[in-house]
C-alpha angles and dihedrals in degrees: 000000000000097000089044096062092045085059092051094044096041085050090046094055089042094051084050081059092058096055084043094058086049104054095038096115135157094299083084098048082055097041082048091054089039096056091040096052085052117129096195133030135306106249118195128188145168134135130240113014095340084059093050083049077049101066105037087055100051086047093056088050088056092045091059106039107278104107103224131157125189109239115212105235080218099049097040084065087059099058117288087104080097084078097079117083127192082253095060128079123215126219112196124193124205115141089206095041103229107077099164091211093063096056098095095052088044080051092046099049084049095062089042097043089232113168114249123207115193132206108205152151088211126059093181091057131109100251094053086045085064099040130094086217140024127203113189123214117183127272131214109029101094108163084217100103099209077054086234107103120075101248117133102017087053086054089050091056103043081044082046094045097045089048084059096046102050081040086068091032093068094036090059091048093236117189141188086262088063089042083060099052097055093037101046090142132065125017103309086052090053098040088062097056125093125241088240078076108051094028116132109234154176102018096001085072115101103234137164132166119254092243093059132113127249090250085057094059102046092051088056097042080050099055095045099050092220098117088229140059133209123233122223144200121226086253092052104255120144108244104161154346140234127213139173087248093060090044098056083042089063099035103150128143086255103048098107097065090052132133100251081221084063095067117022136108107256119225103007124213108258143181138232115226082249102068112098126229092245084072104035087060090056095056095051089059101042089044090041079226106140086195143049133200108216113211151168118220085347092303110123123237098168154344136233131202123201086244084064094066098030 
């Protein structure tokens, strides 16, 4: 019976996103150009669960380059109304239209000439008489089956709302680069960086000389805590690595005064700075390799270890 119902309310949104696909005109190319063209910032309100869509949406805009803040229809009649300057436009969300809470910003934009874009199942009603522009979600296909709950209309406008971000998104040209910026903190923000900016380098590189002996390397590998070390020319070219798989591979009574060329592994897999870490990750899982060195010209400038991007 439960999962019966989920089916039925997850066919029922879908089928609202179908409408919404359908009625999406011209009217979204121009909200999208509108939004874009804006001075100031993008300012989005409503009260109840279309208050709760606004915000998520106007948090998505600034995420991806478009400055944006949710107004509280209550709290915009005691005084943050001041936060609207004649540069801003103002989306407003009410699936009826005629939201009393949201008459004084709709006032107030009105004296400032401030554009309002509306998010609404009625384009008769007050609120998309007083708009610039109008975009249009369906009515009366809420999942809720007392037809009382938001449901389906509040899914219409975060898809709505979303349609309209990544829209802006792809006319600013916003890249990764930008995403970083303005998410330089948790997992998305990392993920983001390049090695070349959580490599270990200078003396934290495990590093021995191609002349040296097996003892030597493990010391170093020992010291550095990498579980490999990298093999140089005298000139400073990477020409191996040594790991403790290559050392259990060669375990012999006499390993240790072996030539470390004897038993590495010749012309290692190795990284640019450049490379992020998105991609650097996908690599260690596809090579089964759990480090990197990271070089120029084959000359080494760091190393990474899966636990530095993890």
């Amino acid at each position: 019976m439960n999962l019966k119902t989920g089916i039925a309310v997850i066919d029922i949104e879908i089928k609202s996103l179908k409408l919404l696909k359908k009625k999406l005109s011209k009217n979204f190319h121009e909200a999208v150009e509108l939004l874009y063209n804006t001075k100031g910032k993008i300012i989005v309100s409503g009260i109840g669960k279309s208050g709760h869509i606004a915000s998520k949406i106007s948090s998505t805009l600034s995420s991806i380059g478009s400055p944006s803040f949710f107004i509280h229809p209550s709290e915009a009649n005691h005084g943050d109304l001041g936060m609207i300057t004649k540069k801003d436009t103002v989306i407003l969300i009410s699936n009826s239209g005629e939201t009393l809470e949201l008459s004084n910003i709709i006032l107030h934009c009105k004296k400032l000439c401030v554009p309002i874009l509306s998010i609404t199942s009625e384009n008769d009603s007050t609120l998309a008489k007083k708009s610039k522009l109008v975009l249009e979600i369906p009515k009366g296909v809420e999942a809720c089956p007392l037809e009382l709950a938001p449901t389906s209309s509040t899914t219409c406008t975060l898809v709505l709302g979303d349609a309209l971000a990544l829209a802006l998104l792809k006319k600013r040209k916003f890249t990764s680069k930008d995403f970083l910026e303005l998410h330089p903190g948790g997992k998305l923000g990392k993920m983001l960086m390049k090695v070349g900016d959580v490599m270990k380098k200078k003396k934290m590189i495990p590093l021995v000389d191609l002349n040296e002996k097996v003892s030597e390397a493990i010391l170093e590998m020992t010291s550095k805590g990498e579980g490999c070390v990298g093999v140089v020319s005298n000139k400073g070219i990477l020409k191996g690595i040594i790991t403790d798989g290559d050392l259990r591979r060669h375990m012999s009574k006499n390993l240790l005064n072996k030539n470390v060329s004897e038993i590495m592994t010749h012309n290692p897999k190795t990284l640019s700075t450049e490379t992020s870490l998105t991609d650097a990750l996908k690599l260690m899982n596809k090579q089964s390799i759990t480090n990197y060195f990271i070089t120029k010209n084959m000359k080494p400038l760091g190393i990474i270890h899966l636990h530095d991007i993890l």
